[in-house]
GUKE-783894 format. One line per 8 residues: number of its first residue (from 1); for each residue x, y, z of C-alpha. Coordinates in nm, 4 decimals, always signed. Layout:
<rs>
NUM	X Y Z ~ ...
</rs>
This chain:
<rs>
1	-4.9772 +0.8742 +8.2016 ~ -4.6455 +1.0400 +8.3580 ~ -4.6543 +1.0760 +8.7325 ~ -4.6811 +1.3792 +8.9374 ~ -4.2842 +1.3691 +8.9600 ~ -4.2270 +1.2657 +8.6175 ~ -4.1510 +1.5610 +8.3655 ~ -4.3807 +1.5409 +8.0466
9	-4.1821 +1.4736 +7.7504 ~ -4.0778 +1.8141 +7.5970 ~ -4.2685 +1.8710 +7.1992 ~ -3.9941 +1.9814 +6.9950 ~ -4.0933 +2.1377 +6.6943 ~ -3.8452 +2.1386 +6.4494 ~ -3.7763 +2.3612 +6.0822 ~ -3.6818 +2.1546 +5.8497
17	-3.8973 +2.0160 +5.5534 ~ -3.8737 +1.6303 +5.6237 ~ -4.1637 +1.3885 +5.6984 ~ -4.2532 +1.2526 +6.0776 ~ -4.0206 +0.9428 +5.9717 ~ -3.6788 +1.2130 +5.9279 ~ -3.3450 +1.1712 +6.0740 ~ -3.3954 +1.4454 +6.2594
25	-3.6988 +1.3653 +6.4289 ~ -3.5823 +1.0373 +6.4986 ~ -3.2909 +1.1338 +6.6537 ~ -3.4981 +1.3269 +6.8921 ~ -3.7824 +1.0424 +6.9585 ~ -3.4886 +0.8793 +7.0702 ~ -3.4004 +1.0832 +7.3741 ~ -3.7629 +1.0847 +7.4534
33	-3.8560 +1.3646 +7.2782 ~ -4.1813 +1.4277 +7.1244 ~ -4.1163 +1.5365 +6.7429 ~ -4.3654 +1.7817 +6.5631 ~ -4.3082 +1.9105 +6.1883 ~ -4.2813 +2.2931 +6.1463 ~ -4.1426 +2.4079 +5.8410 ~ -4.0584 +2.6726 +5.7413
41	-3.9381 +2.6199 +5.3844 ~ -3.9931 +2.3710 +5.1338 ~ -3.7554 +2.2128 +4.8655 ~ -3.8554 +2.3340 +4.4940 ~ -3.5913 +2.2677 +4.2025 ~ -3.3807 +2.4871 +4.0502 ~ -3.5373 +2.7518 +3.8910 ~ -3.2926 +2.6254 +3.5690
49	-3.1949 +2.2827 +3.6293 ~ -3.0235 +2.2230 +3.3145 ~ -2.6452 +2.3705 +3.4840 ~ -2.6967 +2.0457 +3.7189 ~ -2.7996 +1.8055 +3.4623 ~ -2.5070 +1.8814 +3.2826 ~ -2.2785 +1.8555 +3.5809 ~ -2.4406 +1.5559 +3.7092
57	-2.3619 +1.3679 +3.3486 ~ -1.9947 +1.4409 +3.3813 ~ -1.9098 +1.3730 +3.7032 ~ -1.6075 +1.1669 +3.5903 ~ -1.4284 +1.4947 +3.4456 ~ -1.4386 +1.6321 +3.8177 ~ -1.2081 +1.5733 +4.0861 ~ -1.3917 +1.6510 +4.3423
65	-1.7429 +1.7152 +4.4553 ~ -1.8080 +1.8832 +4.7629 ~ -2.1533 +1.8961 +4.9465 ~ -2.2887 +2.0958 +5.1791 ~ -2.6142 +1.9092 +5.2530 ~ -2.7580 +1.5622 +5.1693 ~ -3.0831 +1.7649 +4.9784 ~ -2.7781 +1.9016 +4.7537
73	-2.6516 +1.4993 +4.7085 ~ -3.0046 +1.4026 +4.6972 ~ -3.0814 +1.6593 +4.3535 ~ -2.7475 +1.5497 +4.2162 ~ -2.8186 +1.1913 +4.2453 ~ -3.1600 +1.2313 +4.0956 ~ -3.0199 +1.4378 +3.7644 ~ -2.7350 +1.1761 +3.7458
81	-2.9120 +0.8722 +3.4488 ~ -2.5356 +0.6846 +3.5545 ~ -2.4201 +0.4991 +3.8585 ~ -2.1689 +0.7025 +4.0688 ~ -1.8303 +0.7251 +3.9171 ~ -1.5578 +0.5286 +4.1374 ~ -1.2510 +0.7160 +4.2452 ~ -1.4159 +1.0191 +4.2156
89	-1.3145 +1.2312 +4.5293 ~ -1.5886 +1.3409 +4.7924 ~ -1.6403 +1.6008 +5.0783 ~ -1.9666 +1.6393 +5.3220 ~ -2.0071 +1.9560 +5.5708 ~ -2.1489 +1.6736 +5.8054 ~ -2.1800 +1.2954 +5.9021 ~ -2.5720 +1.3498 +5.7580
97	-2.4302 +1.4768 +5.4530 ~ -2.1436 +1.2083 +5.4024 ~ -2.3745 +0.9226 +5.4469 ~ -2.5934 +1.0589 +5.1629 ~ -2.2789 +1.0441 +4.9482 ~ -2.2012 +0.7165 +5.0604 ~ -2.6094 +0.5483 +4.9898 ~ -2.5130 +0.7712 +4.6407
105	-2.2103 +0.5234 +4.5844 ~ -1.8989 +0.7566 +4.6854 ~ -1.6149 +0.5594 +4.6640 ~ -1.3576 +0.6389 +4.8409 ~ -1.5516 +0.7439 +5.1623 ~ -1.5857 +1.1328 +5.1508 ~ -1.3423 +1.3495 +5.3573 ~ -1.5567 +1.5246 +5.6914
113	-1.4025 +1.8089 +5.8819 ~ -1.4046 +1.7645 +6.2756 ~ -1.7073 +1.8375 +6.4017 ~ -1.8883 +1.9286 +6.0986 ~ -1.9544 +2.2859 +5.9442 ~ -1.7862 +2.4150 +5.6295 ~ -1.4886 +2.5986 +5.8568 ~ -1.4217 +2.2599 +6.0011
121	-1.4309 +2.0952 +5.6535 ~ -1.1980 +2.3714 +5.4965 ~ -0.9364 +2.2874 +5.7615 ~ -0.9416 +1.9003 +5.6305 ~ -0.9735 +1.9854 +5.2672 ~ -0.6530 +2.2337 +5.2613 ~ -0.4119 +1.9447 +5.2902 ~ -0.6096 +1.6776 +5.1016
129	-0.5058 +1.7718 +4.7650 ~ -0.2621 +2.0028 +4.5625 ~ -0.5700 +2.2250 +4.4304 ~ -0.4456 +2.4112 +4.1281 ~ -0.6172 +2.3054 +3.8450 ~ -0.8292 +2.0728 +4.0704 ~ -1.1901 +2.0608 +3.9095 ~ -1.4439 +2.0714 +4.1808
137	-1.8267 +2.0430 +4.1621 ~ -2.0472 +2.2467 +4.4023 ~ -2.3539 +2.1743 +4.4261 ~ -2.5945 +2.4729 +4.5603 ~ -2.8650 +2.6233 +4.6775 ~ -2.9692 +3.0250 +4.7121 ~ -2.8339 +3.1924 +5.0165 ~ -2.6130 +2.9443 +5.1047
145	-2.2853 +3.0035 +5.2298 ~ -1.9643 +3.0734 +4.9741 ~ -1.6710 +2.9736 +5.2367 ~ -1.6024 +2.6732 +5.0423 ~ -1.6554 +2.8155 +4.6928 ~ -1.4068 +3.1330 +4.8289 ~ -1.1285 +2.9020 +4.9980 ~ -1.1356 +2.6327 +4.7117
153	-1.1097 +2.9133 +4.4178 ~ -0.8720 +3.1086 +4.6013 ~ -0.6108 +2.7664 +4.6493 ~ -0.6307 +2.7444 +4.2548 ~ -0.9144 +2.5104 +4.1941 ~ -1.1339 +2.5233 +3.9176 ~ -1.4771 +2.5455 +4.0691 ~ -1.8229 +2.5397 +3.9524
161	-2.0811 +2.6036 +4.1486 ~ -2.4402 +2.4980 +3.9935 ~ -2.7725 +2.5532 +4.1509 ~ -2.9276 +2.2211 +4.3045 ~ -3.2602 +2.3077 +4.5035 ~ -3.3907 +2.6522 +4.6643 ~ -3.5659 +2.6034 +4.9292 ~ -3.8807 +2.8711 +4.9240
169	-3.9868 +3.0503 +5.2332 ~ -4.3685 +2.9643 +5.3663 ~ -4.5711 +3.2493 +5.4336 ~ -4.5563 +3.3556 +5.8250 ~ -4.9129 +3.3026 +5.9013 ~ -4.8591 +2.9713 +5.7371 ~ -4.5679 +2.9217 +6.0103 ~ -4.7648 +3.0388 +6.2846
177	-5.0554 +2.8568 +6.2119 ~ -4.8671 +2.4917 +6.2440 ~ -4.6546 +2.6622 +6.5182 ~ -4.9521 +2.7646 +6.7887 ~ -5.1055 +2.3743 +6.7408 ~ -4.8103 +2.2326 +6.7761 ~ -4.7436 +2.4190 +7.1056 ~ -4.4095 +2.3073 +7.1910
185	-4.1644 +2.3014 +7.4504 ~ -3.8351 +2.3681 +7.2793 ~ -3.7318 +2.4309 +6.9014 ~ -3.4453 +2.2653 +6.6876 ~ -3.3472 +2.5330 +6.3805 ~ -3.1784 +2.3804 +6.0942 ~ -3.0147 +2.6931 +5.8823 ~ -2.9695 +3.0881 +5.9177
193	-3.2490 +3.1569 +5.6457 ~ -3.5139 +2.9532 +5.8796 ~ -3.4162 +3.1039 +6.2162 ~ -3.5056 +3.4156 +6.0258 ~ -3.8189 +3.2985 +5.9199 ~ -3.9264 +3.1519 +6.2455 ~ -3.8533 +3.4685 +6.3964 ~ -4.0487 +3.6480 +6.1788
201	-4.2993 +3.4148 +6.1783 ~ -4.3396 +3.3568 +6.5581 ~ -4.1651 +3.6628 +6.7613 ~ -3.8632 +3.6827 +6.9427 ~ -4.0370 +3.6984 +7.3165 ~ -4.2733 +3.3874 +7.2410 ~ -3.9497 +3.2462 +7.1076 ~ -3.7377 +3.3330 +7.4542
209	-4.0365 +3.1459 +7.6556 ~ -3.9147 +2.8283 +7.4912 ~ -3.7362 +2.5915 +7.7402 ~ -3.4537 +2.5793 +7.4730 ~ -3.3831 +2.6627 +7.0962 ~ -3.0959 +2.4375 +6.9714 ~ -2.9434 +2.5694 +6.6397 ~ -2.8012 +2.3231 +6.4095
217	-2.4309 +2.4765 +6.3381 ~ -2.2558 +2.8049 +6.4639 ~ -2.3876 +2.9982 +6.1912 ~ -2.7613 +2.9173 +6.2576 ~ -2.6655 +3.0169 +6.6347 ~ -2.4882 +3.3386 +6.5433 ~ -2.8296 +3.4265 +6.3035 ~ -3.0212 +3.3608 +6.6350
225	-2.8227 +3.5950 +6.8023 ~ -2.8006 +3.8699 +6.5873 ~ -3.1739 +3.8471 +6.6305 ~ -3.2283 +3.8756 +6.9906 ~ -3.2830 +3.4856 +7.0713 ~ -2.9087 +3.3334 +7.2251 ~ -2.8870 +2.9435 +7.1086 ~ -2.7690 +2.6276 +7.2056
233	-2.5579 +2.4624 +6.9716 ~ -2.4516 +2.1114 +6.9228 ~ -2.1211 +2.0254 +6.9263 ~ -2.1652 +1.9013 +6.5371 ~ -2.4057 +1.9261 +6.3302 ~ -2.4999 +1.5824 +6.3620 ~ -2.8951 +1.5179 +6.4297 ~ -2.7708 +1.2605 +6.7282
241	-2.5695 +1.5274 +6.8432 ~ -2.8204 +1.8024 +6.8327 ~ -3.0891 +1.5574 +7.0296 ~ -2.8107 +1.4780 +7.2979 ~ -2.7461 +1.8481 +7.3098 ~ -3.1009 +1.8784 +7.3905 ~ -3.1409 +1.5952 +7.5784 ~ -2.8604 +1.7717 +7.8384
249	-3.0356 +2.0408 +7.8618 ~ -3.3757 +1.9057 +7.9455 ~ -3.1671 +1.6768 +8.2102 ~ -3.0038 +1.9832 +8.3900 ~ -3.3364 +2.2357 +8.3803 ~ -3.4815 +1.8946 +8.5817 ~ -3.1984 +1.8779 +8.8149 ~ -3.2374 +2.2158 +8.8925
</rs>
C-alpha cells in the first residue's frame, strides 16, 4: 500500500484495440503506470480483401512499400502465402511500424523519418529514390491520411493504394461503459478518428478533468484541439516515447 506521501500510480486508459500484453501498455507499466484497455475501435478486414491479396502476391514487382502502421504490415503479412521478398525497399511512419516490417523479413532495414509521423517520413523519402516510374505499395485503411499517397504520386511514382483493415467505431455507450469502470487518471489517444470517438463517447469537460491526455502524433493532438481538449504530444510517436512523455508530466504535477 503507497504511503500517505506517495502518489498512487496514475490508471491510464488507453484507445487502441490491443490486449493487456500490447506495446503500448507495456511501455506505460514501465514508468509505473497502471494500464487499462479502452477501445474505441476494433480491427475488421477489408470490406474486399482481394486488392491486398493480389498486392501481397507480387510484392517483388514493387519497389517500394510504405506503411503507415504495423496493423497495415500485420494484414499484408497475413495475405502474403511467400516469405518476404529481399531487396525489396521499405518505409514505416514510426519505430513501432518499422519493427513490424523488420519481424515481416524487410531486408534492407526500412527508411524512418525523424521523429516519426508521415511529414517526417516524406522529408526522408524525397531524397531516397529517383521516383518516376517508382512502383510503390500502400497499404490502407479508411480515413487515413493521403500525405504520402499525394507527395509520392505527385514526385512521379506509380502508386497503389489497397485497402488493408478498417478499423470500426464501437458504439459510445459501449465506450462509456468500459470508460466509467476503468476510472482513470490520464488517457493515451492513438489516432484522429478515436479522439473523436472518445470525445463523443465521454465529453469534453469529463475529458479536461483528466490529469493529462497524451495524443500519439501531431495530428491526433491537432483533432484534440479542434475539439476543445489541448494535448500533450510525444516527441515521436514511439509508445516509449509517449509513456516518458507521460511519465514527465506526472513527475512535474508532483513537484508542483
Amino acid at each position: 500500500m503507497a504511503s500517505p506521501h506517495t502518489p498512487s500510480p496514475w490508471r491510464v486508459c488507453t484507445t487502441r484495440d490491443e490486449p493487456s500484453t500490447g506495446p503500448l501498455a507495456e511501455a506505460l507499466r514501465a514508468h509505473g503506470f497502471i494500464a487499462v484497455a479502452c477501445p474505441v475501435a476494433r480491427e475488421v478486414p477489408a470490406d474486399d480483401p482481394g486488392p491486398l491479396i493480389s498486392a501481397a502476391a507480387r510484392l517483388e514487382r514493387y519497389s517500394w512499400v510504405v506503411c503507415a502502421s504495423a496493423r497495415s504490415v500485420a494484414a499484408l503479412q497475413r495475405a502474403r502465402t511467400a516469405p518476404w521478398p529481399r531487396g525489396l525497399r521499405t518505409a514505416a511512419v514510426g519505430d513501432a511500424t518499422a519493427r513490424a516490417l523488420l519481424v515481416a523479413g524487410a531486408d534492407p532495414a526500412p527508411l524512418v523519418g525523424d521523429g516519426g509521423g508521415a511529414d517526417a517520413l516524406w522529408a526522408a523519402l524525397q531524397g531516397a529514390d529517383q521516383w518516376p516510374g517508382r512502383r510503390v505499395l500502400i497499404p490502407t485503411t479508411p480515413g487515413g491520411r493521403r500525405l504520402l499517397i499525394d507527395r509520392l504520386s505527385e514526385a512521379g511514382a506509380l502508386v497503389e493504394a489497397v485497402e488493408a483493415y478498417r478499423m470500426q467505431k464501437l458504439p459510445p455507450q459501449a465506450i462509456f461503459g468500459v470508460w466509467h469502470d476503468a476510472a482513470p487518471n490520464a488517457a493515451v489517444v492513438a489516432s484522429p478518428s478515436a479522439a473523436e470517438a472518445l470525445v463523443e463517447a465521454i465529453g469534453t469537460p469529463a475529458l479536461a478533468r483528466l490529469h493529462a491526455v497524451v495524443a500519439i502524433g501531431r495530428t491526433t493532438a491537432e483533432t484534440l484541439t479542434r475539439l476543445g481538449l489541448p494535448a500533450l504530444v510525444a516527441g515521436d510517436t514511439d509508445f516509449a516515447e509517449v509513456a516518458r512523455t507521460l511519465a514527465a508530466h506526472r513527475a512535474a504535477e508532483v513537484r508542483s
